[in-house]
C-alpha positions as CSV (number, residue, x, y, z in Angstrom):
1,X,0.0,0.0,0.0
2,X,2.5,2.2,0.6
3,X,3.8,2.5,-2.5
4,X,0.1,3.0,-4.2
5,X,-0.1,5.9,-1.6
6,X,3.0,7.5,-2.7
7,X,2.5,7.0,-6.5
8,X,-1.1,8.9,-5.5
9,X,0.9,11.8,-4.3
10,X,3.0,12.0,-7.2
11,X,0.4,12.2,-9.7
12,X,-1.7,14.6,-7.8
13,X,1.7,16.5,-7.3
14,X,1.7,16.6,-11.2
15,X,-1.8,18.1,-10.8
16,X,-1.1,20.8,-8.7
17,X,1.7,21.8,-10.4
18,X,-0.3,21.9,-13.9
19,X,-2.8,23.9,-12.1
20,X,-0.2,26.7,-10.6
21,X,1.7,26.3,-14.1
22,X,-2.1,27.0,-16.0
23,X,-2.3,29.9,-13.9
24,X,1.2,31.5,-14.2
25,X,0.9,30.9,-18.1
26,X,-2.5,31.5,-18.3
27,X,-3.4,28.2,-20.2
28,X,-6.0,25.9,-19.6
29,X,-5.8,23.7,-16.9
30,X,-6.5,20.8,-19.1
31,X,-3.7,21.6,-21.7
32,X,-0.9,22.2,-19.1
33,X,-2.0,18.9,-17.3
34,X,-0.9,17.0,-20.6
35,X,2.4,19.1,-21.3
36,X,3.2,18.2,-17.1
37,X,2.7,14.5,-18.3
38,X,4.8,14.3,-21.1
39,X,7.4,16.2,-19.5
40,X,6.9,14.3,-16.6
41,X,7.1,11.3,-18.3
42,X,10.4,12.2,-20.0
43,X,12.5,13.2,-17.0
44,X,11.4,10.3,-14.7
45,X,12.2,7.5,-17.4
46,X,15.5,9.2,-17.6
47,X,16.6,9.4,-13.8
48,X,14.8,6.6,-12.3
49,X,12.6,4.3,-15.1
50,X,9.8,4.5,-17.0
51,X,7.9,2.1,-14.7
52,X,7.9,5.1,-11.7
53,X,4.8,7.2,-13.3
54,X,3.1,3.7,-13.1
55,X,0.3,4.8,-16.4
56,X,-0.1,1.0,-16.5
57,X,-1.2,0.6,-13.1
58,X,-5.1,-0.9,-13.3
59,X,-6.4,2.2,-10.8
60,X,-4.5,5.0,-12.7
61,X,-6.6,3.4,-15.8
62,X,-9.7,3.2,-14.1
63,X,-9.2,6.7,-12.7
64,X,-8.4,8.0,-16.4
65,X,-11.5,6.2,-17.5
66,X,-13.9,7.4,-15.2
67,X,-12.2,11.1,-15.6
68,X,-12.9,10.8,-19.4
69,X,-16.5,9.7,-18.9
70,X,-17.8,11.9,-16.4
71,X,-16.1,15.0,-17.8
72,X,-17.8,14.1,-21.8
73,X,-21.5,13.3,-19.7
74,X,-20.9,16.9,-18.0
75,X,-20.2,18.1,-21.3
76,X,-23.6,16.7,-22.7
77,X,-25.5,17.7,-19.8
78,X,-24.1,21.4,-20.3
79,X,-26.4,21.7,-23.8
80,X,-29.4,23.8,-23.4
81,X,-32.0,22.0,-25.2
82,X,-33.4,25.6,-26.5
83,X,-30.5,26.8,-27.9
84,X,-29.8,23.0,-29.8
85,X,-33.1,23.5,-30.9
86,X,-32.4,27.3,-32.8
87,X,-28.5,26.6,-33.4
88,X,-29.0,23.0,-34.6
89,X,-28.5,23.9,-38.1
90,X,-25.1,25.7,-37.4
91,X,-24.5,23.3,-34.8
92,X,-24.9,20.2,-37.6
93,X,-23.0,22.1,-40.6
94,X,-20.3,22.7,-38.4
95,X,-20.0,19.0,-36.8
96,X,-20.4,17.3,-40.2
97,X,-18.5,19.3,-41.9
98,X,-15.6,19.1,-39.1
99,X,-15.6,15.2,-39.0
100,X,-16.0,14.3,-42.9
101,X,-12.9,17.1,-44.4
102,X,-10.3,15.8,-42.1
103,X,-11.5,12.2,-42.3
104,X,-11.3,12.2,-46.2
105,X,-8.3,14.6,-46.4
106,X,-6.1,12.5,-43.6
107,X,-6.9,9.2,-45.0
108,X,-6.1,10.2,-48.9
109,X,-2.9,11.9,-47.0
110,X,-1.7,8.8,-45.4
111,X,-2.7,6.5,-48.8
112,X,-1.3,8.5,-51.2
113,X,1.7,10.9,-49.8
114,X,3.0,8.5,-47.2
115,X,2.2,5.0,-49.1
116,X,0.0,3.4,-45.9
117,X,-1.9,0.4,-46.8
118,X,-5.8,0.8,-47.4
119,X,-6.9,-0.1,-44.0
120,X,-4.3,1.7,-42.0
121,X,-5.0,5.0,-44.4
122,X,-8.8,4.8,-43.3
123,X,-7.7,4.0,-39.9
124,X,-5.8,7.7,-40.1
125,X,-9.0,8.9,-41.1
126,X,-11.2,8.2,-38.4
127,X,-8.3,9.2,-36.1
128,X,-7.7,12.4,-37.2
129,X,-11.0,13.9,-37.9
130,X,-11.8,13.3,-34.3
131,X,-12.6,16.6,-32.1
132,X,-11.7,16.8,-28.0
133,X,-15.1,17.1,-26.2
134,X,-12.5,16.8,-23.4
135,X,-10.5,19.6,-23.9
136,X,-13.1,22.3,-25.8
137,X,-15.6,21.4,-22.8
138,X,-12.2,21.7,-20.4
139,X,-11.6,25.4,-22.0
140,X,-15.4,26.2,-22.2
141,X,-15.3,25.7,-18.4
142,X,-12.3,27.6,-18.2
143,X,-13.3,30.7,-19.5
144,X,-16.7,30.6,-18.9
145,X,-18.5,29.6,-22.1
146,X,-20.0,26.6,-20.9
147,X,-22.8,29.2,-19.8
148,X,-23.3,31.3,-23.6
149,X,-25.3,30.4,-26.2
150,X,-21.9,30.1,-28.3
151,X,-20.2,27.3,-25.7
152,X,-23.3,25.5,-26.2
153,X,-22.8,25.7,-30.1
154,X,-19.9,24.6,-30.1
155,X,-20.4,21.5,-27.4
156,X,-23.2,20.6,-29.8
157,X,-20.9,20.5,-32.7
158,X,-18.3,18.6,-30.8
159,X,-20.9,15.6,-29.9
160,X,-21.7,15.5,-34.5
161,X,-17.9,15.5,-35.3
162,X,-17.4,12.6,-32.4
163,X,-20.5,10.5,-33.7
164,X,-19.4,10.5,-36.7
165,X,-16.2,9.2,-36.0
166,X,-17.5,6.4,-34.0
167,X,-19.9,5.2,-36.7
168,X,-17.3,5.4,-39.1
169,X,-14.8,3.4,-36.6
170,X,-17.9,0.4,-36.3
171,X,-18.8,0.6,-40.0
172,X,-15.5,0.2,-41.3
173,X,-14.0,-1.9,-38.7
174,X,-15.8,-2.9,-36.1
175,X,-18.0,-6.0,-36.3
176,X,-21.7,-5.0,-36.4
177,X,-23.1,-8.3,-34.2
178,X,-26.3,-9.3,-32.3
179,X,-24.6,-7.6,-29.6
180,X,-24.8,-4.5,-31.2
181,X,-28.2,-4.8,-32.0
182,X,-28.6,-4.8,-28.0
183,X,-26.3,-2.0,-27.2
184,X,-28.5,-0.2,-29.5
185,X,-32.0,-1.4,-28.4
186,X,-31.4,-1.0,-24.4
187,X,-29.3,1.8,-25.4
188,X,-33.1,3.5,-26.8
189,X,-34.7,2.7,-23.8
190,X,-32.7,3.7,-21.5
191,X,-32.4,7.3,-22.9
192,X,-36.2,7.8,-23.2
193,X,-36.7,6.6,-19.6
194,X,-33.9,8.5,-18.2
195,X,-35.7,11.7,-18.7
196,X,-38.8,10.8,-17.3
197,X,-37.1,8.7,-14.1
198,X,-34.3,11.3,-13.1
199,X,-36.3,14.2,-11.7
200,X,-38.8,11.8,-10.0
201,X,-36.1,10.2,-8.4
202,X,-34.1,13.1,-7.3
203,X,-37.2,14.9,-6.0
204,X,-38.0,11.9,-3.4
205,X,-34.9,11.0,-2.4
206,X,-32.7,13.8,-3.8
207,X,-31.1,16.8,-1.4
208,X,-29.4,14.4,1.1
209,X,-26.2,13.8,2.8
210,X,-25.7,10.4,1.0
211,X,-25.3,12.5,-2.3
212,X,-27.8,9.9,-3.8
213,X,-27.9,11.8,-7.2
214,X,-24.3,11.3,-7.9
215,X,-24.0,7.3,-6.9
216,X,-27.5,7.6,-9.4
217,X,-25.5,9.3,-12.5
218,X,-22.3,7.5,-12.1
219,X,-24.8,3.9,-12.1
220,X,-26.0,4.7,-15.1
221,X,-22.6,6.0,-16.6
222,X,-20.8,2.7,-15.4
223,X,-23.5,0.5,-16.2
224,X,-23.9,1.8,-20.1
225,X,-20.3,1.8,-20.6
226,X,-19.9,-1.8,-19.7
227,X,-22.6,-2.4,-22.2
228,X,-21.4,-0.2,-24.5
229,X,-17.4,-2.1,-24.5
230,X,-19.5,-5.4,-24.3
231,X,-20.8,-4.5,-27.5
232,X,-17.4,-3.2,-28.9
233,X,-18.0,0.2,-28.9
234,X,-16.1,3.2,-26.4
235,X,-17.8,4.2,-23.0
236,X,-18.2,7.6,-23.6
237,X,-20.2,7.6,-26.0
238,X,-23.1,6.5,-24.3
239,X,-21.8,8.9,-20.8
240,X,-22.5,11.9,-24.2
241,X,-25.9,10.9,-24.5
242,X,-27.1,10.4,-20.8
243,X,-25.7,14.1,-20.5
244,X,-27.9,15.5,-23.5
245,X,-31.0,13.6,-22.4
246,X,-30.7,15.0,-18.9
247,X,-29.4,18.6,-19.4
248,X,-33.4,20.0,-19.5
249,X,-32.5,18.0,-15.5
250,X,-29.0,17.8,-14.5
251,X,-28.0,21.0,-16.4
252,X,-30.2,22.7,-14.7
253,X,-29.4,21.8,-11.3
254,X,-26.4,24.4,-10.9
255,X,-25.9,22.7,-7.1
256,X,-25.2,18.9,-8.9
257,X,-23.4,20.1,-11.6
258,X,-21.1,21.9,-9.3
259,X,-20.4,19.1,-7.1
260,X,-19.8,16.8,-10.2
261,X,-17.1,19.7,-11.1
262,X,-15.3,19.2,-7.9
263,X,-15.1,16.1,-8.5
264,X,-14.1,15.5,-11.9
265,X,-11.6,18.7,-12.2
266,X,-10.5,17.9,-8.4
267,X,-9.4,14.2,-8.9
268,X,-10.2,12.2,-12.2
269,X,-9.5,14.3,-15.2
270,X,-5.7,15.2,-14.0
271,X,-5.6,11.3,-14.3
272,X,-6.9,11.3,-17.5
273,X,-4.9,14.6,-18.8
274,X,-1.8,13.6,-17.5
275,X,-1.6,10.0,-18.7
276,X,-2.3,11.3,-22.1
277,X,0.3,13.4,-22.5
278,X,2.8,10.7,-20.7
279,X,2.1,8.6,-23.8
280,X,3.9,11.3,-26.3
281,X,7.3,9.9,-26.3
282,X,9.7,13.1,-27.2
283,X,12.7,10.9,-28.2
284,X,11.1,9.6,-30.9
285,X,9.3,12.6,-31.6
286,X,12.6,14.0,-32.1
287,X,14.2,11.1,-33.7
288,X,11.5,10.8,-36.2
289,X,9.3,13.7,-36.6
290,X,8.0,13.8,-40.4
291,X,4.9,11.6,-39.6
292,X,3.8,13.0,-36.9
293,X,4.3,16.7,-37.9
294,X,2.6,15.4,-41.2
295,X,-0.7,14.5,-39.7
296,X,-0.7,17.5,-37.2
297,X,-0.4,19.8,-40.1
298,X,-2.9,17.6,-42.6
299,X,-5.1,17.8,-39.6
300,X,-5.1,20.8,-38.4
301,X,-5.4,22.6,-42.1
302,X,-8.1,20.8,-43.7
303,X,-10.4,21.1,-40.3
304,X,-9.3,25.3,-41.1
305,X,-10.6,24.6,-44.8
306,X,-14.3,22.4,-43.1
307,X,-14.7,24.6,-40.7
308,X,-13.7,28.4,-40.9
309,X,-16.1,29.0,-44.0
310,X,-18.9,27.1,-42.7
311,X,-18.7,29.4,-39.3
312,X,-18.3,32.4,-41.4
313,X,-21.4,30.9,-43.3
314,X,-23.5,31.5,-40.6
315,X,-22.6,34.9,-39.3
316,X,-19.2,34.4,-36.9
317,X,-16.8,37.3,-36.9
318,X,-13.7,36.5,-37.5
319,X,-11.9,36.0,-33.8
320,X,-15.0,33.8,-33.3
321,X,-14.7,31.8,-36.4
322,X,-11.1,31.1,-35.8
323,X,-11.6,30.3,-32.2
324,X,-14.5,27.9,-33.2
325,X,-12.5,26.0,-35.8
326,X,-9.1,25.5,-33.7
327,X,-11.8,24.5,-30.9
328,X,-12.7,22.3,-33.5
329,X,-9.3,21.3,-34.9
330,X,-8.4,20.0,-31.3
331,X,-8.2,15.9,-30.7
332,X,-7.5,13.5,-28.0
333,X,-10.0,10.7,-26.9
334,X,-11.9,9.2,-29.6
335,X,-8.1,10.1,-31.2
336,X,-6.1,7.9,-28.8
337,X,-9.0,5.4,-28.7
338,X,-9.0,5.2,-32.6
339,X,-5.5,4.8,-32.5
340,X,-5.2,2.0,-30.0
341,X,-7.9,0.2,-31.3
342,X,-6.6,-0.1,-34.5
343,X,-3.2,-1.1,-32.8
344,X,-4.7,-3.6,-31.0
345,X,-6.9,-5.4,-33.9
346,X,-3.6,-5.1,-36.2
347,X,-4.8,-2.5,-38.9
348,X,-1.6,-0.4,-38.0
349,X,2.0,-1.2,-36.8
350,X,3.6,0.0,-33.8
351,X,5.2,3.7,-35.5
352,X,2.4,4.3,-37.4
353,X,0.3,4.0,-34.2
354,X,2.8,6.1,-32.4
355,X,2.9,9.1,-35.1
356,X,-1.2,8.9,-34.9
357,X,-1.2,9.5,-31.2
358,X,1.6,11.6,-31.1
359,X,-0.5,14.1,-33.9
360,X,-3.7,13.6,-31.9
361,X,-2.3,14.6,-28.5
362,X,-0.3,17.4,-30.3
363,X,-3.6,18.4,-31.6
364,X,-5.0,18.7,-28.1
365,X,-2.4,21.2,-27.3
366,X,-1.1,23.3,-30.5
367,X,-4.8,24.4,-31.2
368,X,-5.7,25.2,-27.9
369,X,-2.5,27.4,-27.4
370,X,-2.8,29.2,-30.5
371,X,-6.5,29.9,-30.3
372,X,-5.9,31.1,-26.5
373,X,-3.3,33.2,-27.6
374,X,-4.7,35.0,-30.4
375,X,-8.2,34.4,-31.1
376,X,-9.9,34.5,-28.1
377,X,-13.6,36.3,-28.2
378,X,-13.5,38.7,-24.9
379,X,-16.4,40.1,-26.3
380,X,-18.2,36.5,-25.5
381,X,-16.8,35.9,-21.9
382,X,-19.9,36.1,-19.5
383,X,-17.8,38.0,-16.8
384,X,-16.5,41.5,-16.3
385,X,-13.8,39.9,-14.1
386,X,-13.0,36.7,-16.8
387,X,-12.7,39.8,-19.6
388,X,-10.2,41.5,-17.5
389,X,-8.4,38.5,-16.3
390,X,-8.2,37.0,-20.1
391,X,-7.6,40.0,-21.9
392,X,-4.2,41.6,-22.5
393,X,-2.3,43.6,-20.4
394,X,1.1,45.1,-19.0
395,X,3.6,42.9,-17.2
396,X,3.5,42.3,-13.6
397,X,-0.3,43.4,-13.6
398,X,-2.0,41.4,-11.0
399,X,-4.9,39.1,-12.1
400,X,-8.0,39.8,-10.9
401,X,-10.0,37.2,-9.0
402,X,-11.9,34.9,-11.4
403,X,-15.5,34.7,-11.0
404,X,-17.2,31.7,-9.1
């Protein structure tokens, strides 16, 4: 035990100091938490052994797993039915448009400029047109645009870019069995029941010490992922649609939602942040960078040519269309789970499944910082405070306190 307890310090030592370093930088919280792991990861492998970080350990995964689920159902449940309702058009163009460019572009990249096989090419595809739900919902929190009509646009957009990637990842390659067939049946009745259940059951037995409304959500989050990996899909993508069904519930409760926050920000997502970026090995980044630097960039610039005309389609100035599309242009878990899957089945080798994560976990952090830096829409923050705080000014100007 004593060694679980110290390799629990260390990694929420990582934490802290990702949370100081997002505040001294001014960076999100999520994207410093997966530069801290891959730096982490690079210095301890070279004094001590690349064992010490323990990413492997069974609890770190389970940790990063629940971290990853909870944070994408939050996402769902932050959607404001009403404004799906009048942005769903924008919210659709953009999605679609966001998944198909970079899946088509990426996979005729890696078929007919680096001479992959058919299967691994496609593979590419589905990895890279991928969008972080994780990370956009991670900044949206950060800044405050969970609670505008715009956050909500762009969340909505997120969860069509990230079904499209995992129907094309079961169409093209994963078996579509009897088992699927139940996923996808209790699947249905579970999210038209959920609705009605939820705010019964909360308003009986809800407002309690026991914190029965979180032991609720996370049985239904635990329960459909283990249907949903019984059935060969990935386990947040059921924890996406429990959140949409139930933001007109959760989402609403400010109180819940909160707590779930502490939770997931407090303890499991630095699990699932910093274990991501501990799988970028810099070494070989180094040693062999065309690949990865090849699907960053193929990445990144046809999700600029999906996405920036479509937002400019619809009205978005252009800070706000360039913010949206690097939002967009971001990538990490359907990314890594594409990856490994493929890995894992044998579609791709061992480097071409290490230049696909290392592009999608770049992705999570080279967009982010650029759209930070120099596209940011003050003019959208909610807060007089999170404008002044976010906005520019000179050196060795105190920040003022953020906003609850």
């Amino acid at each position: 035990m004593t060694s679980m307890w110290a390799l629990a310090a260390l990694w929420l030592g990582l934490a802290l100091l990702a949370s100081l370093l997002s505040i001294w930088l001014r960076i999100s919280t999520a994207l410093s938490e997966i530069v801290v792991g891959t730096i982490a990861q690079l210095v301890i492998d070279a004094m001590i052994g690349s064992s010490v970080l323990g990413t492997d350990e069974s609890w770190i995964k389970f940790l990063s797993g629940i971290g990853a689920i909870v944070l994408t159902f939050l996402a769902g449940a932050e959607l404001d039915p009403t404004i799906f309702r009048q942005k769903w058009r924008e919210a659709a163009a953009v999605g679609l448009v966001s998944f198909f460019v970079p899946f088509l572009g990426c996979a005729a990249a890696a078929r007919y400029l680096l001479g992959w096989e058919i299967m691994p090419s496609w593979l590419a595809g589905v990895a890279m047109s991928t969008t972080s739900v994780a990370v956009v919902y991670a900044v949206m929190i950060e800044f405050g645009f969970n609670t505008t009509d715009y956050g909500k646009t762009v969340l909505a957009a997120c969860f069509v870019t990230d079904l499209g990637t995992v129907v094309a990842l079961g169409l093209i390659f994963a078996p579509f069995s009897w088992k699927t067939l139940v996923f996808l049946g209790v699947g249905a009745v579970v999210f038209a029941i959920l609705p009605w259940l939820t705010p019964r059951f909360f308003r009986l037995y809800g407002n309690r010490p026991s914190e029965l409304e979180t032991k609720f959500l996370l049985l239904c989050l635990f329960g459909m992922g283990a249907l949903a990996t019984w059935a060969d899909s990935e386990a947040v993508l059921p924890a996406y649609l429990i959140g949409m069904v139930l933001a007109g519930t959760v989402g609403k409760d400010h109180v819940l939602v909160r707590r779930l926050r502490t939770l997931t920000f407090g303890l499991l997502t630095p699990f699932y942040f910093i274990r991501a970026g501990s799988f970028v090995s810099l070494p070989a980044l180094v040693s062999a960078p065309t690949a990865f630097v090849f699907f960053l960039l193929v990445k990144m610039s046809t999700k600029i040519a999906g996405v920036l005309p479509v937002t400019k389609l619809f009205g978005s100035p252009r800070r706000e269309a360039m913010y949206t599309t690097l939002l967009m242009s971001t990538g990490l878990t359907f990314g890594t789970i594409s990856s490994l899957y493929g890995l894992s089945h044998g579609i791709i080798n061992q480097s071409q499944y290490s230049a696909l994560v290392a592009a999608v976990i770049g992705s999570a952090v080279i967009p982010t910082i650029i759209a930070n830096a120099f596209y940011l829409p003050y003019h959208l923050l909610p807060d007089v405070r999170l404008k002044q705080a976010a906005m520019p000014r000179p050196a060795n100007t105190p920040i003022p306190e953020q906003a609850e």
